[in-house]
C-alpha positions, -999 to +999 in steps of 0.1 A: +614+790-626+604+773-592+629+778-562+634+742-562+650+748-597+669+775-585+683+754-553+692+725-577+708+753-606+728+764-573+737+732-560+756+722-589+773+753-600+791+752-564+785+711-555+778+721-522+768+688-499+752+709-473+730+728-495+719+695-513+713+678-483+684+702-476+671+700-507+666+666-503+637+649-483+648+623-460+629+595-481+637+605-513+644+580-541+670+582-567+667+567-601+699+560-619+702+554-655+731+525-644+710+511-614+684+485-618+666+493-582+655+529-575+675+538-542+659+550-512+669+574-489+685+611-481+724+592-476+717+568-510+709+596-534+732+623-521+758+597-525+749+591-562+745+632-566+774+638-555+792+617-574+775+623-605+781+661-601+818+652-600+816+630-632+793+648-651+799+686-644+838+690-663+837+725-660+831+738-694+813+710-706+781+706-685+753+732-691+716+724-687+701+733-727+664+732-718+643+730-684+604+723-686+586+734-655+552+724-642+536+722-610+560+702-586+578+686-618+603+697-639+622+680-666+658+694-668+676+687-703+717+685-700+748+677-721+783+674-713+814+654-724+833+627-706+868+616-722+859+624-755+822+609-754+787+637-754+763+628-730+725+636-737+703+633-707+678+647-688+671+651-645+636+646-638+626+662-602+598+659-583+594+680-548+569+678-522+551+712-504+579+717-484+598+722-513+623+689-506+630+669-536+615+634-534+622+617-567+649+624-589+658+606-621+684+606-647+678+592-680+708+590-703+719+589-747+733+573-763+742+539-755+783+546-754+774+575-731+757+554-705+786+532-708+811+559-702+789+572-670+784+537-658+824+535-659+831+569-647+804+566-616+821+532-603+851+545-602+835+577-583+815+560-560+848+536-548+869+571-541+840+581-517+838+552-500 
């Protein structure tokens, strides 16, 4: 496993802000599987990680099921529940030499789940703000 895995595993076992926030370059770009536009930018994409960490990671439901590790890519396979519905998806990461992440996407299944997240997020997202 790379140490960028590790610092990601870490990072959401204890959702720790400042620990993401240097695993994250300062131009990284965050694809969302609710978002039409990638969004650019350390504040952007912790914003959305953060969030998503509190939607996504019930404790007792979220666990990671497969990782795929190669170079300065991995592919990161998850499932979790949110009220009632599974979620299927998967967190692609990409890191540069310094070992900062500078893409990161979520791809979601089935249709209902992205619905649910899509739901779940806005209502997330306004409590942040």
């Amino acid at each position: 496993m790379s140490k960028v895995v590790e610092q990601w595993h870490d990072v959401v076992r204890n959702q720790d802000p400042a620990k993401l926030d240097s695993l994250l370059a300062d131009d990284v770009v965050f694809h969302s599987p609710v978002v039409h536009t990638p969004q650019v930018g350390k504040k952007i994409t912790r914003l959305y990680l953060m969030a998503a960490m509190k939607v996504l990671n019930e404790p007792g439901h979220f666990f990671y099921l497969r990782e795929v590790v190669q170079g300065q890519h991995a592919v990161l396979e998850f499932q979790t529940e949110i009220e009632g519905v599974t979620v299927n998806g998967v967190d692609m990461i990409e890191w540069n030499d310094a070992g900062q992440i500078i893409d990161f996407k979520v791809m979601v299944r089935p249709l209902k789940a992205v619905s649910v997240i899509h739901q779940a997020m806005g209502r997330m997202l306004d409590a942040f703000k």
